[in-house]
Every structure is written in structure tokens, then in C-alpha cells.
C-alpha positions as CSV (number, residue, x, y, z in Angstrom):
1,X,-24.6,-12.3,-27.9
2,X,-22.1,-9.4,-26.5
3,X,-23.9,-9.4,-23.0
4,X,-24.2,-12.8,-23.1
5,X,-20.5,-13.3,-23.0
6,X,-20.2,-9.7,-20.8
7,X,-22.5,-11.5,-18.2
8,X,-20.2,-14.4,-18.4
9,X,-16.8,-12.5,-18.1
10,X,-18.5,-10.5,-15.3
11,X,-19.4,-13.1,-13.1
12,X,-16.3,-15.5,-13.4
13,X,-14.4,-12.5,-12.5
14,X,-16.5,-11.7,-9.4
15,X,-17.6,-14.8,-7.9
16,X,-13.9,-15.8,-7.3
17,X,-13.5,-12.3,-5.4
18,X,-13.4,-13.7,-1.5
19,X,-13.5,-11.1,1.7
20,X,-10.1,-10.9,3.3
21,X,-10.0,-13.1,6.6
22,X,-7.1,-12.7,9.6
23,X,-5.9,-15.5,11.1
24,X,-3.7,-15.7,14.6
25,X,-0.1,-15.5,14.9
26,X,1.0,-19.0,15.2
27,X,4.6,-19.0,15.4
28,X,7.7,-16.0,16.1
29,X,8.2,-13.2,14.0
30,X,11.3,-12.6,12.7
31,X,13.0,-9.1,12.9
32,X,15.4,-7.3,9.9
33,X,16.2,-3.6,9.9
34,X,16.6,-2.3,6.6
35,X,18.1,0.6,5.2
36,X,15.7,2.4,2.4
37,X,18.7,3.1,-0.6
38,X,16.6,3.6,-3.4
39,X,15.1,7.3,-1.6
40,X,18.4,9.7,-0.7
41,X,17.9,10.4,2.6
42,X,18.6,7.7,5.6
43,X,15.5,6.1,6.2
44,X,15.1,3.0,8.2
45,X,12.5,0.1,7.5
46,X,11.5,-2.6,9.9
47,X,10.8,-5.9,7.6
48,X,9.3,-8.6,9.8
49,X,8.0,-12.4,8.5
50,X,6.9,-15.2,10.5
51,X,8.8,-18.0,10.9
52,X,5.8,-20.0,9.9
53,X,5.4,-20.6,5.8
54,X,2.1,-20.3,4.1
55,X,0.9,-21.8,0.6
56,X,0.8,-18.1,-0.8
57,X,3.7,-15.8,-1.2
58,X,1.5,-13.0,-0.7
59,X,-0.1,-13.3,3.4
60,X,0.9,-10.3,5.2
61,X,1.1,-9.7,8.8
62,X,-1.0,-6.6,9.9
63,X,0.3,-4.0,12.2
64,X,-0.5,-0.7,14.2
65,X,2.1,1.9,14.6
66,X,3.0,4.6,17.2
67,X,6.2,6.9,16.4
68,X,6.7,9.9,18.6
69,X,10.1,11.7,19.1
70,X,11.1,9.3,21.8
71,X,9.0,5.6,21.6
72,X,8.2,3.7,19.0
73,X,5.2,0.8,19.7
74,X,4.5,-1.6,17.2
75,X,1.7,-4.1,17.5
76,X,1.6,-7.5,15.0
77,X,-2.1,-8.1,15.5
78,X,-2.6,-10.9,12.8
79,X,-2.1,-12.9,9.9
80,X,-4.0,-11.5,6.5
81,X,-5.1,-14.0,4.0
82,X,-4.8,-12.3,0.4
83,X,-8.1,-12.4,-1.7
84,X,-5.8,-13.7,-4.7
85,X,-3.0,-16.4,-3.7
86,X,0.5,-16.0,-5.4
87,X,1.2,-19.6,-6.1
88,X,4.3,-20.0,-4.3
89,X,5.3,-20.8,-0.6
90,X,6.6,-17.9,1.8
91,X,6.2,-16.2,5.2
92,X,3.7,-13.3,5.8
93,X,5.5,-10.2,5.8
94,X,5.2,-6.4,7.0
95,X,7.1,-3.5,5.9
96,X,7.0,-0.6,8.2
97,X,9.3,2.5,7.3
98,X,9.9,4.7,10.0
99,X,11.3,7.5,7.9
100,X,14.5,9.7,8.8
101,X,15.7,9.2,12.4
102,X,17.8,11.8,14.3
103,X,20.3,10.2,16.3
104,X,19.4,9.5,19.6
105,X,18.1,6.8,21.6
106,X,14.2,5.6,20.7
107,X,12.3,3.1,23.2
108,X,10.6,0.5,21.1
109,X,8.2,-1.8,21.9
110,X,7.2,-4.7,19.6
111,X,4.1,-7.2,20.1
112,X,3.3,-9.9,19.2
113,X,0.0,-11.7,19.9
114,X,0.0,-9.6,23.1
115,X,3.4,-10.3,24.5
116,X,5.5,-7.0,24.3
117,X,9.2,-7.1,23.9
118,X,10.5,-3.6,24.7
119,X,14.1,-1.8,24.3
120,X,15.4,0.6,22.6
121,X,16.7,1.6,19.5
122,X,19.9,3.9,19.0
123,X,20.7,5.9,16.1
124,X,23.9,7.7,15.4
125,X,26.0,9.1,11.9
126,X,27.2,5.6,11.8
127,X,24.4,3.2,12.8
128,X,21.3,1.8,14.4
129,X,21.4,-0.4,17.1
130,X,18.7,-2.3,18.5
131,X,18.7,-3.2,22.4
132,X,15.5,-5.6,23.4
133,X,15.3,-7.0,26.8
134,X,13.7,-10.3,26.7
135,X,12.0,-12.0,23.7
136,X,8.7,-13.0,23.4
137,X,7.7,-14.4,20.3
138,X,10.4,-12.3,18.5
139,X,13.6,-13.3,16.7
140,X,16.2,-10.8,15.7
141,X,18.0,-11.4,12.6
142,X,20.4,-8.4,13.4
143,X,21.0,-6.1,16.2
144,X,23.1,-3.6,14.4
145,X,22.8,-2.1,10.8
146,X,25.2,0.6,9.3
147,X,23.7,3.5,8.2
């Protein structure tokens, strides 16, 4: 009778396991620097979501990242769909922290379904500001954030 019910438990349990699929990109992503205060030092996080709501809380966007000394390239490549939906509606979101900056001026390129948006990002005791040239398929919420 126990591996009856063990078989049971064990396949209800795995038979609702799907494999992770990526979708495109289908509307702008939306742009937020963040400033890490739970960790001491001065770290800055990029938080992006798309302006495009999903039926799970929990679809992330899925990113490559470049960080040298002087350039930064990001690139959004696409949409994940979670394995387990959080019952709720919201964007799909990324978190990327790009640690402890010394000031100075970073070039930074962001893209999104192939279209690059380049400028540059400044850091200094007091803040970061963020310079991009034209935007393509990018919306930023803030230019400047206080350090």
C-alpha cells in the first residue's frame, strides 16, 4: 500500500514539471537603477520589466552581461516562462547588480531584441547618472540616482 501511494505522490509531482520555454520581447523594457542598501558598500543594481504584463508574477527576462573597467553591454535576449506560475499578474523582470563602481564615466550599451541603445553611465561620491542617446525599445524610469 506505501508504494502504491509513493507511486502516486511521485508521479502527480512530476508529470506537472514542464521544460522552461523563451518567448520574444514583445513590447519596451523599462529601466530603474537601484541602489543595493541592505549590503554596506555602494553597489548599483539595474532592475528592468517589460512594459507588457503576463498571467504569472514570476516570467523573467533573460540577459547576458559584459562589465569591463570602462563599458558595460547588456543584452535582453528573451522572455522566460517559469516551470511553476505565481498566480498573479506582473511584468517579467531582471535584476542585474553591477557591484561597487568607482567614479568615473562607464559606456553602456543596452539591447533589446537586437536594437542597441548606447550611452554612458557616470558615477561620482554623490551619484549615478545615466546618458543614453536614442531609445530603442527602452524606457527610463530615471536618469539620476543618489548614491
Amino acid at each position: 500500500m506505501k508504494n502504491v501511494l509513493f507511486i502516486i505522490i511521485f508521479l502527480t509531482f512530476f508529470s506537472c514539471n514542464k521544460q522552461q520555454t523563451t518567448e520574444k520581447i514583445n513590447s519596451d523594457v523599462i529601466l530603474n537603477m537601484w541602489k543595493n542598501v541592505i549590503i554596506p558598500e555602494k553597489r548599483l543594481e539595474l532592475h528592468f520589466e517589460t512594459e507588457e504584463i503576463f498571467n504569472c508574477a514570476n516570467y523573467q527576462i533573460k540577459y547576458k552581461i559584459e562589465q569591463t573597467n570602462s563599458k558595460i553591454k547588456i543584452n535582453l535576449t528573451n522572455i522566460l516562462t517559469p516551470n511553476v506560475c505565481l498566480d498573479a499578474l506582473g511584468p517579467a523582470t531582471a535584476k542585474i547588480d553591477l557591484g561597487v563602481l568607482v567614479n568615473g564615466t562607464y559606456n553602456i550599451f543596452v539591447t533589446v531584441n537586437k536594437k542597441e541603445n548606447k550611452g554612458t553611465l557616470t558615477v561620482t561620491d554623490e551619484k549615478y547618472t545615466l546618458s543614453i542617446e536614442s531609445l530603442n525599445q527602452l524606457q527610463i524610469e530615471s536618469y539620476s540616482l543618489a548614491r
